[in-house]
N, C-alpha and C positions, 0 to 999 in steps of 0.2 A: 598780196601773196609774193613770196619767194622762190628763186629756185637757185637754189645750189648745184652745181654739176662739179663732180668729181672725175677725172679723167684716166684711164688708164686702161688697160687691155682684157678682156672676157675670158675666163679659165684657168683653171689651178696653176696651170704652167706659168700662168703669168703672176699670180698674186701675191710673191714678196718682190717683186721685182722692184727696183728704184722708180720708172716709169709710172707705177702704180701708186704712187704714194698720195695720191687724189682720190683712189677707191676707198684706200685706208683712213684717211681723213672722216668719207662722208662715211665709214661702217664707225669709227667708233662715235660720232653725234649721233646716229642713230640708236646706239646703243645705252650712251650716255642719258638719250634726253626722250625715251621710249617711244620714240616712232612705230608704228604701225609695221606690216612685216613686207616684204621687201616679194615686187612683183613687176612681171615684166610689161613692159610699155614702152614704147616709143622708139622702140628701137634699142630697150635699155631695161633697167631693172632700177625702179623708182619706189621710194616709201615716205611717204606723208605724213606729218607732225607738226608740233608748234613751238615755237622758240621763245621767250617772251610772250609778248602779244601778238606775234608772229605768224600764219599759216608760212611751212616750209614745204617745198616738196623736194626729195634728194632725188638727184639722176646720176646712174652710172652708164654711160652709152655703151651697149653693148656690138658698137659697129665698127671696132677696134682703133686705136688710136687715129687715124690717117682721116678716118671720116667721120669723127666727135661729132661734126656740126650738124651732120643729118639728122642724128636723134633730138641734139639742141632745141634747132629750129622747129621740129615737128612739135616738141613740148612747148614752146614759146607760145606757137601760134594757135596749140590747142586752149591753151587760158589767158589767149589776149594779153598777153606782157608785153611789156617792153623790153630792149636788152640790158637799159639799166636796171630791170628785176632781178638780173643772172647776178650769180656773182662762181668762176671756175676758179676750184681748186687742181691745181696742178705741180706738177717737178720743175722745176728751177738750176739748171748748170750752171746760171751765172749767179746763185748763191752759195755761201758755204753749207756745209752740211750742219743745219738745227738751225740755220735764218730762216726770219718768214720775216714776208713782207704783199701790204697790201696795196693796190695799186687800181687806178681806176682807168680804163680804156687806154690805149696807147697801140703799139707793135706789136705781133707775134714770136718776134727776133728766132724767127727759123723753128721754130716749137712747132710740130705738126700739126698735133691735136688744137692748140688758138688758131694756126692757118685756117685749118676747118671749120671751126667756128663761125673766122671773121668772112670765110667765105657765103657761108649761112645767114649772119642774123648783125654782121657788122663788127665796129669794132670797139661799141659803145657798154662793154660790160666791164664791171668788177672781177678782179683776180685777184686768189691769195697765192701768192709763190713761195713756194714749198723747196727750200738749198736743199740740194741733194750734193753738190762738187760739182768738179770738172775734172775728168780723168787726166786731163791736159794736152792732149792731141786730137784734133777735129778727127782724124779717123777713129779714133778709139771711141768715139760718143757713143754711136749704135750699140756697140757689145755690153758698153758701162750702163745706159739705161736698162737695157731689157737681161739684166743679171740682177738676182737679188742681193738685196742689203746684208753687208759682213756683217757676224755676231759681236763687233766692233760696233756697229751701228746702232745696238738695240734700246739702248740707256738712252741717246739723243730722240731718237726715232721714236720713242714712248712718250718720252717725254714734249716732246711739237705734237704729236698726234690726242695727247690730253688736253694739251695750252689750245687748241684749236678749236676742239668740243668745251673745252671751259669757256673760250671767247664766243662762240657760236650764237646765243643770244644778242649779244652788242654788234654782232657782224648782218644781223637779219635785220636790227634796228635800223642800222646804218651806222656805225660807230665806231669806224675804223678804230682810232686810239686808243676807244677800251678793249677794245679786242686784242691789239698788238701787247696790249696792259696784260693781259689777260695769257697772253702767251708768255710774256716774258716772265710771267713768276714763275710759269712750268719750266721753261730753258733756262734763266739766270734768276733763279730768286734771290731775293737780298741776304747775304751775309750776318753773324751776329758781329759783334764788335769785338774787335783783337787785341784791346787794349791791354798794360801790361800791371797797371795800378791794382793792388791788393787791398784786399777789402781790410776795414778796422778791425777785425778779428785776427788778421796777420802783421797788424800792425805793431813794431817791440815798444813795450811801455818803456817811461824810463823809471828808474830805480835811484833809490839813495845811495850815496859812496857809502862802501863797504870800511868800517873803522879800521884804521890803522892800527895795527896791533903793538907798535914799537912802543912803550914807555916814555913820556915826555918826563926831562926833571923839573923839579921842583922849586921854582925861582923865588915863591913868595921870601919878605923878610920875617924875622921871628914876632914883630909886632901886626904885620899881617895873619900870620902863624893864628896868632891867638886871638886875633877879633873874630875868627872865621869859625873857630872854635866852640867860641858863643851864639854863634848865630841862630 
């Protein structure tokens, strides 16, 4: 079994917010790939499905950002996982807005809702990091997460939150690269070909010289003249 946790903050006030872009992740796989209806546990609000060969369970901790790990840990150790079972979706400042990147245990790098976590259940889980920017001033962060996403935002933002629910089976396998594969046709699909060559239908035939209309004279001699006559 899996579990996916989604991070971000409990109530309409909060649910387009940048912060939240971990809710918005685990609502559309859920939607995507017909999970079961969304119920509260743990501290959180969890619905269960299956991803591939998969048992998934999604968690939104409903114990607001600061104390993610409480609900975590409590679902961790009600089905005996490990924290390599976890894998948290979350917002990312030190991406750009429409990167995702997967990454397995490491730091929390000042991210409250991972502190919480790793206070919880360690620091041995899978993350997908979810660019959102960087306002660009350490004080400006607080205001920039918990404001929602510009209607500038909504094409990128559709688009990772598809590539993510499309990856979501390869991500439950374990499968980082197809998943990231998987994202990047939703955010950078391939191009057709820009070439500039016209097809043979626009190709100019070529054509015979047009006869010259000027009169050439007549140089034969008169014994020419007359064999040509008989010919």
């Amino acid at each position: 079994m899996r579990l996916f946790v989604g991070l971000g903050n409990p109530g309409a006030k909060y649910a387009r917010n940048r912060h939240n872009i971990g809710f918005m992740a685990l609502d559309r796989i859920a939607e995507d790939h017909g999970f079961g209806p969304w119920r509260a546990k743990f501290q959180g609000q969890i619905a269960e499905g299956r991803l591939g060969s998969e048992k998934v369970l999604l968690l939104k901790p409903e114990t607001f950002m600061n104390r993610s790990g409480q609900s975590v840990g409590e679902a961790m150790r009600f089905y005996k996982l490990d924290s390599t079972d976890i894998t948290v979706l979350h917002d990312e400042l030190d991406l750009a807005p429409g990167k995702v990147k997967v990454k397995a245990g490491g730091g929390h790098a000042g991210h409250n809702g991972l502190r919480s976590i790793h206070d919880h259940i360690g620091a041995a889980y899978d993350r997908v990091r979810l660019g959102i920017g960087h306002p660009g001033r350490k004080e400006a962060v607080a205001g920039y997460v918990l404001h929602d996403f510009a209607r500038a935002d909504e094409d990128w933002l559709d688009n990772v939150l598809r590539g993510v629910s499309d990856g979501a089976p390869h991500l439950a396998a374990g499968d980082g690269a197809r998943f990231m594969n998987a994202v990047a046709l939703r955010t950078a699909p391939p191009r057709s070909s820009t070439g500039t060559a016209r097809p043979p239908s626009a190709t100019p035939e070529k054509t015979a010289p047009a006869p010259d209309p000027t009169p050439r004279p007549d140089v034969r001699s008169a014994l020419q003249k007359l064999v040509d006559r008989f010919k």
